[in-house]
N, C-alpha and C positions, 0 to 999 in steps of 0.2 A: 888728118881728114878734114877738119875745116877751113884748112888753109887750102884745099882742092877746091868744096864748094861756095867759101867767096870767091874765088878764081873764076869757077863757071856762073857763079851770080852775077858777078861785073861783069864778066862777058857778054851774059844774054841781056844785061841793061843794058849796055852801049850798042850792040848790034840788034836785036831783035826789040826789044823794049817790051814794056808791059810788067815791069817788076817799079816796085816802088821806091823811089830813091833811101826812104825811110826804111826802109825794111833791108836792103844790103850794107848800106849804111851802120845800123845799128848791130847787126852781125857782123864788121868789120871791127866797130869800138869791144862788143863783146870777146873778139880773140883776142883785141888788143889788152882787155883786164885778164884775161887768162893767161896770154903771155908774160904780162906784168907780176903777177899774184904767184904764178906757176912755183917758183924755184923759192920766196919764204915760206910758202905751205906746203912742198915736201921737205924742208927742212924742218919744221912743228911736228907735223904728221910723220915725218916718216920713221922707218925702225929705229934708226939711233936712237933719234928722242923720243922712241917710249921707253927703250931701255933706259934713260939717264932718268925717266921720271919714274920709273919701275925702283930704280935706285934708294930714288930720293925719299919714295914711299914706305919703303922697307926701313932704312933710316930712321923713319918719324915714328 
């Protein structure tokens, strides 16, 4: 879903204007740490590893 509305952000900058370079802009770096970050925080977060630390807990 926010790979649609930077789509339509940059669109209506380049054609219509009235949006501020800063503000599509930093919604564009923003998906880009979300896409980055995305896949080692559901590997932390996700079920596996709370089972293996579910484990580890039990263990201790």
């Amino acid at each position: 879903m926010i790979v649609a509305d930077i789509a339509v952000n940059w669109t209506v900058f380049f054609v219509v204007g009235g949006l501020s370079l800063f503000g599509v802009s930093s919604q564009s770096l923003f998906a880009v740490l979300i896409l980055v970050t995305a896949r080692p925080l559901w590997r932390w977060f996700g079920p596996s590893s709370l089972g293996e630390r579910a484990d580890l807990n039990r263990d201790a």
